[in-house]
PyMOL Python script that loads the backbone (N, CA, C, O; Angstrom):
from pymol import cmd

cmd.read_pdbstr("""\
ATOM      1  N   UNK A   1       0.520  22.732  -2.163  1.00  0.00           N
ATOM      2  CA  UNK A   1      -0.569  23.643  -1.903  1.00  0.00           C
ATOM      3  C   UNK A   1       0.019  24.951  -1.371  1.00  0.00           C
ATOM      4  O   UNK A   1       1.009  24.861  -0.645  1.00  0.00           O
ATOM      5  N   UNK A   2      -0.415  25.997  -1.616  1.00  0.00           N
ATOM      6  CA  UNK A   2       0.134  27.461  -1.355  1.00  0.00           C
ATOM      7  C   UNK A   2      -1.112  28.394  -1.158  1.00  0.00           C
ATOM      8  O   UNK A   2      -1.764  28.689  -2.160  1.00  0.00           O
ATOM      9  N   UNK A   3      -1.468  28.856   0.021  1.00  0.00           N
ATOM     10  CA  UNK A   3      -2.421  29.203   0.545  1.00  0.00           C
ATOM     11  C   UNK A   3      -1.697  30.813   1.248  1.00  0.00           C
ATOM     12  O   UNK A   3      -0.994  30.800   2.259  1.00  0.00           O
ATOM     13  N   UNK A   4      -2.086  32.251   0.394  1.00  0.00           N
ATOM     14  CA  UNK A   4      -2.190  33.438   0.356  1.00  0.00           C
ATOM     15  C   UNK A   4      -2.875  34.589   0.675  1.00  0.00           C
ATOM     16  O   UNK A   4      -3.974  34.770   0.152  1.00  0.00           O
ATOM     17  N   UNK A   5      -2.389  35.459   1.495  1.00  0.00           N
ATOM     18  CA  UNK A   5      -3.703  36.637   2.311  1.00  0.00           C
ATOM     19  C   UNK A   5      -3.095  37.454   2.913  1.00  0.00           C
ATOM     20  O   UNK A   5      -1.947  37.874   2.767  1.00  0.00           O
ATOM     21  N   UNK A   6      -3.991  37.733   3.720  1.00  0.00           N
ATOM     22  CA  UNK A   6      -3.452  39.551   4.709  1.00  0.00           C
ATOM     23  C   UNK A   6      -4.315  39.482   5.710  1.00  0.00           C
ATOM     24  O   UNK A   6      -5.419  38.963   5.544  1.00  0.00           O
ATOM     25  N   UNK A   7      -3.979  39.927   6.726  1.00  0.00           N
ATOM     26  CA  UNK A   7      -4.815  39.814   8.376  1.00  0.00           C
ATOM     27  C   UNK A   7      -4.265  41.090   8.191  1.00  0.00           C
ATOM     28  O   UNK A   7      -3.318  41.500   7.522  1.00  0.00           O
ATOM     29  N   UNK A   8      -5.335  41.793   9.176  1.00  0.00           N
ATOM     30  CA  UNK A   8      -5.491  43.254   9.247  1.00  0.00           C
ATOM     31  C   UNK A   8      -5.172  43.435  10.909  1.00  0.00           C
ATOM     32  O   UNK A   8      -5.554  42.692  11.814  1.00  0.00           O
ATOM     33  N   UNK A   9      -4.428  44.543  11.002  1.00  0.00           N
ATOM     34  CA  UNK A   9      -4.535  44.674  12.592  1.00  0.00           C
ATOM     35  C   UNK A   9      -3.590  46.381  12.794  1.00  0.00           C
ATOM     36  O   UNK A   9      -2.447  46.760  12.536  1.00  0.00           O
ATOM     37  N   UNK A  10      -4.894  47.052  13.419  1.00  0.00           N
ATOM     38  CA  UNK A  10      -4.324  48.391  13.721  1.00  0.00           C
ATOM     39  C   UNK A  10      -4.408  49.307  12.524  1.00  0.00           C
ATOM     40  O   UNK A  10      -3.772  50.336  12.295  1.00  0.00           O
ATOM     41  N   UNK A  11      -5.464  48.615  11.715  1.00  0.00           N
ATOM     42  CA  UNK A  11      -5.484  49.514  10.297  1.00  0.00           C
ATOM     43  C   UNK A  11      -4.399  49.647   8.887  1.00  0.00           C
ATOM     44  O   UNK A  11      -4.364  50.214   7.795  1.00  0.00           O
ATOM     45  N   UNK A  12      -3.430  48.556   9.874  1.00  0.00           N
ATOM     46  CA  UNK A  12      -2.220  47.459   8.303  1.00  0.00           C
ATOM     47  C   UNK A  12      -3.004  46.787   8.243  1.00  0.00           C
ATOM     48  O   UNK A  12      -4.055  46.453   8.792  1.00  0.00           O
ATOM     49  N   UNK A  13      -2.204  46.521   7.249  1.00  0.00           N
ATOM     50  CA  UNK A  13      -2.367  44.983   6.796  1.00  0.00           C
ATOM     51  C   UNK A  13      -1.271  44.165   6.579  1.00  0.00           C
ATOM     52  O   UNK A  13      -0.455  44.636   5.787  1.00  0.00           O
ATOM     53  N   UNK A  14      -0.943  42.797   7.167  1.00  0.00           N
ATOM     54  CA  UNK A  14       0.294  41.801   6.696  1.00  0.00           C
ATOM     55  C   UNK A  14      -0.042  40.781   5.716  1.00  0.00           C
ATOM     56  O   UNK A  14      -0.986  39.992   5.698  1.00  0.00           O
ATOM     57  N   UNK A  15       0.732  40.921   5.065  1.00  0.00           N
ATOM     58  CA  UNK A  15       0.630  39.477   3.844  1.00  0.00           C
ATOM     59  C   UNK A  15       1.574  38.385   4.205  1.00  0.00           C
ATOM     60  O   UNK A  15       2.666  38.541   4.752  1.00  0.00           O
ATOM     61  N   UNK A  16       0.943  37.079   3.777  1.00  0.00           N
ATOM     62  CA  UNK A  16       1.469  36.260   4.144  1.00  0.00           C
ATOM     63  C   UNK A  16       1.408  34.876   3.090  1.00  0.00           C
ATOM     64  O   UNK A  16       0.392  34.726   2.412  1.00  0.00           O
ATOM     65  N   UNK A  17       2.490  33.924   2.992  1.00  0.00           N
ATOM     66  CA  UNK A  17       1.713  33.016   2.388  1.00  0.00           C
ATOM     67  C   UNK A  17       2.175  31.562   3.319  1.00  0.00           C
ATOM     68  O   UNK A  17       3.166  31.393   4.029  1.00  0.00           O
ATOM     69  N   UNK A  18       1.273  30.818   3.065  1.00  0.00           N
ATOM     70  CA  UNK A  18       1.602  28.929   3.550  1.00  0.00           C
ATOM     71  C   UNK A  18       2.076  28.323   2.651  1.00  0.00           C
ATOM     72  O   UNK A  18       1.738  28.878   1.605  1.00  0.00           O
ATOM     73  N   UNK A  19       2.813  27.298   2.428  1.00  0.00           N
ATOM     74  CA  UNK A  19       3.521  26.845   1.249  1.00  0.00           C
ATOM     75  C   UNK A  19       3.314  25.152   1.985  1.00  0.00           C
ATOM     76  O   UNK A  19       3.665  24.895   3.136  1.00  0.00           O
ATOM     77  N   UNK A  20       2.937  24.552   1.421  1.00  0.00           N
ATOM     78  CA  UNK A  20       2.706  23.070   1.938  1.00  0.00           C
ATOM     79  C   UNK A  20       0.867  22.658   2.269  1.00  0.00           C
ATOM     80  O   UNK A  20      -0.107  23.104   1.664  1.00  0.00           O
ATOM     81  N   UNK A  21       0.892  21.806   3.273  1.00  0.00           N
ATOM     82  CA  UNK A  21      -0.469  21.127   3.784  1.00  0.00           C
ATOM     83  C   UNK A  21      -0.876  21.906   4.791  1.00  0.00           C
ATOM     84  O   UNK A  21      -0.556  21.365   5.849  1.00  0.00           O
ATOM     85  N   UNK A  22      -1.379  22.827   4.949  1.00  0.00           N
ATOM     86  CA  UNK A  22      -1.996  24.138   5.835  1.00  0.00           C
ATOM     87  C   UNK A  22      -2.654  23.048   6.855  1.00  0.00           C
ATOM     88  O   UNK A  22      -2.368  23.281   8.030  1.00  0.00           O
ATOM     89  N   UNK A  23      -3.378  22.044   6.669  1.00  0.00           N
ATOM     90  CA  UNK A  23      -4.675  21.446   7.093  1.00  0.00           C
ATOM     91  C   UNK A  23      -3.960  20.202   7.891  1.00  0.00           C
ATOM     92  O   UNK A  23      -4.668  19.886   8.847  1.00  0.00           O
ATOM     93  N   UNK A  24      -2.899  19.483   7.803  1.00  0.00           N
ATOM     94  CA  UNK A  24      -2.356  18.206   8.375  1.00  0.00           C
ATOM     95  C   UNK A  24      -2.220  18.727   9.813  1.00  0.00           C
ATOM     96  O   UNK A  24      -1.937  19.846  10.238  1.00  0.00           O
ATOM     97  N   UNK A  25      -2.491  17.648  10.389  1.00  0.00           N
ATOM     98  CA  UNK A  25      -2.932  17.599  11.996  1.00  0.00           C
ATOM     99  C   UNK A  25      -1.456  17.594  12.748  1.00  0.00           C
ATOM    100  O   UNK A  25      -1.180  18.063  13.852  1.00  0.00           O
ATOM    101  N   UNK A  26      -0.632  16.942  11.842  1.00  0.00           N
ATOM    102  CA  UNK A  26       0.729  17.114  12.757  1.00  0.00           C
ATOM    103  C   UNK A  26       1.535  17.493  11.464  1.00  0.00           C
ATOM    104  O   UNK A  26       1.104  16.796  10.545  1.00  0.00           O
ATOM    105  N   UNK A  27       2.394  18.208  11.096  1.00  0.00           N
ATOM    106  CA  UNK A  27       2.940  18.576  10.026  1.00  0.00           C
ATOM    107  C   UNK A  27       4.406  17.731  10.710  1.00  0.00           C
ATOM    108  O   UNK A  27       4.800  17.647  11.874  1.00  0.00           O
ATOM    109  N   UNK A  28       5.059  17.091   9.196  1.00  0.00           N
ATOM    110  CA  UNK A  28       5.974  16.099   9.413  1.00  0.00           C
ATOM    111  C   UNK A  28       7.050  16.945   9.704  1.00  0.00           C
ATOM    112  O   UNK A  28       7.694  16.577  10.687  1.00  0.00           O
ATOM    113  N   UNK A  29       7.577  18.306   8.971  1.00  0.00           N
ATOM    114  CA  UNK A  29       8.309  19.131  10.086  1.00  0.00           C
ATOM    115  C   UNK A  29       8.468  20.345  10.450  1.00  0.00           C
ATOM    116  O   UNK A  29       7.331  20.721  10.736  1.00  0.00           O
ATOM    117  N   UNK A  30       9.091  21.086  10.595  1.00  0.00           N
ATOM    118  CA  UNK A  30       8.844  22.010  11.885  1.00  0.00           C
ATOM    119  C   UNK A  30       8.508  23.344  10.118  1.00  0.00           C
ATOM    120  O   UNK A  30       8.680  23.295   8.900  1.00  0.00           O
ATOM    121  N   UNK A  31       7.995  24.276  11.116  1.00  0.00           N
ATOM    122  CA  UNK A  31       7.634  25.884   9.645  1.00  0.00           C
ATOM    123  C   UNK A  31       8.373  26.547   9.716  1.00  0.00           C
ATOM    124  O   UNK A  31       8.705  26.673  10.895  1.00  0.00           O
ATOM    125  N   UNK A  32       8.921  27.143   9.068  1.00  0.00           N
ATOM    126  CA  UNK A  32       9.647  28.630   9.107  1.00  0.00           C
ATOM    127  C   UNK A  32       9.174  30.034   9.266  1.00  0.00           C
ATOM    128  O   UNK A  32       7.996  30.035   8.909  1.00  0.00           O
ATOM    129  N   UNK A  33       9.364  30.659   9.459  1.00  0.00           N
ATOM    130  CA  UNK A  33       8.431  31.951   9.565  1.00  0.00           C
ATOM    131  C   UNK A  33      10.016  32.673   9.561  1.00  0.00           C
ATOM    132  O   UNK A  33      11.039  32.447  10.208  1.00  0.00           O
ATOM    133  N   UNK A  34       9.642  33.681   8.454  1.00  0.00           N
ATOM    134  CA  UNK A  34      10.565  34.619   7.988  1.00  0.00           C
ATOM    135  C   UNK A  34       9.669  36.231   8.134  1.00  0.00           C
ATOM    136  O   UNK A  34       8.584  36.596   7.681  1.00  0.00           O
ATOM    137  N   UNK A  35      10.406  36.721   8.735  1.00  0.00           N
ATOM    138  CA  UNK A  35      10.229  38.342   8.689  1.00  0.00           C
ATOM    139  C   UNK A  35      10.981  39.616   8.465  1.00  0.00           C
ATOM    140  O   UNK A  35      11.941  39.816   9.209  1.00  0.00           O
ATOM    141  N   UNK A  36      10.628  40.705   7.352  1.00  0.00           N
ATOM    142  CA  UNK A  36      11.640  41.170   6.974  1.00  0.00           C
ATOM    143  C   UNK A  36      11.491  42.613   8.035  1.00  0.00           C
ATOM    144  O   UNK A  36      10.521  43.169   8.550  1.00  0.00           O
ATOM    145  N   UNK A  37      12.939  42.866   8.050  1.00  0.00           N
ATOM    146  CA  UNK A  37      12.867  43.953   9.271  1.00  0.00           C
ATOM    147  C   UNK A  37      12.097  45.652   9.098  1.00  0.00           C
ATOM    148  O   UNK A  37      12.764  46.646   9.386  1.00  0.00           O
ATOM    149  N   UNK A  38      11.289  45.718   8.819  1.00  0.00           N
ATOM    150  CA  UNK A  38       9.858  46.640   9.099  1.00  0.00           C
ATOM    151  C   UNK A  38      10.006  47.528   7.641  1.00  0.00           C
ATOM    152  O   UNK A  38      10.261  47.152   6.497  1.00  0.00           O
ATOM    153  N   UNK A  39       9.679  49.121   8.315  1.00  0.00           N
ATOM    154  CA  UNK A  39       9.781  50.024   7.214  1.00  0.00           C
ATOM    155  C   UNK A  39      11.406  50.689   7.078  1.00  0.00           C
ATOM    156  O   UNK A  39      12.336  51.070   7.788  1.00  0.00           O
ATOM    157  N   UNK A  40      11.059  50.545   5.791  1.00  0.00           N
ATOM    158  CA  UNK A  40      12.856  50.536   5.582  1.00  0.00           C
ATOM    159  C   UNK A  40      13.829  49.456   4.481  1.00  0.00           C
ATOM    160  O   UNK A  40      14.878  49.601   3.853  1.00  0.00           O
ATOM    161  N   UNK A  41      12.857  48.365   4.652  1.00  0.00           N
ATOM    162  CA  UNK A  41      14.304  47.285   4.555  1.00  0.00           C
ATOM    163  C   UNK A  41      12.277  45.998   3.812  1.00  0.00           C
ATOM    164  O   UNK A  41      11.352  45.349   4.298  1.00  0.00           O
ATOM    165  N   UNK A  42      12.771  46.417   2.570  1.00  0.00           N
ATOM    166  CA  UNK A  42      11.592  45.382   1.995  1.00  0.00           C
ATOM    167  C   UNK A  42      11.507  44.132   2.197  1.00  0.00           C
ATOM    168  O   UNK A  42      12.311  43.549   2.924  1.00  0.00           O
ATOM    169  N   UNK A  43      10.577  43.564   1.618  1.00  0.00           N
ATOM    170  CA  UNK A  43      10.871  41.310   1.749  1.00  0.00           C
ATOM    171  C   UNK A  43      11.621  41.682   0.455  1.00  0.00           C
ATOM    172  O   UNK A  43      11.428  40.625  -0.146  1.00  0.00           O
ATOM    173  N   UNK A  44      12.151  42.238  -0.174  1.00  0.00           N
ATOM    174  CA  UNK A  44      12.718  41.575  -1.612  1.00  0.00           C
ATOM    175  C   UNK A  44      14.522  41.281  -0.692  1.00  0.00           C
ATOM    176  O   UNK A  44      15.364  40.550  -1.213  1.00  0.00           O
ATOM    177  N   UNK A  45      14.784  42.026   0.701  1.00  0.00           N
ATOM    178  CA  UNK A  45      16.728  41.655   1.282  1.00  0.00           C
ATOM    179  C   UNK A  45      16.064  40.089   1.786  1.00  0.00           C
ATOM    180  O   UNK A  45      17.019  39.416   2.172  1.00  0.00           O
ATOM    181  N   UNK A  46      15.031  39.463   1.882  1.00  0.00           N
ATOM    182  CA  UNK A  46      15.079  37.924   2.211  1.00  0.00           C
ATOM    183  C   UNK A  46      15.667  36.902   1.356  1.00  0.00           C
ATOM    184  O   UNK A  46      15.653  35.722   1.707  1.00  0.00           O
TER     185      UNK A  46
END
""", "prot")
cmd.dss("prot")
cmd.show_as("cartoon", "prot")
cmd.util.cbc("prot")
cmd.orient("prot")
């Protein structure tokens, strides 16, 4: 399951996606969260 969007804050917007079971009460293991370093430097150097 892959679950895709954007939360708004300060008049950006961030995109984001979930890749797995968004909804499981205990996820079997830990998430990653990747961020690419701001303006300047795109998600395509991840």
């Amino acid at each position: 399951m892959t679950v895709e969007g954007t939360i708004s804050s300060g008049g950006l917007e961030t995109w984001y996606r979930i890749v797995g079971d968004a909804t499981a009460p205990r996820p079997p293991k830990l998430p990653v969260l990747a961020l690419h370093g701001g303006p300047g430097l795109p998600h395509e150097s991840l």
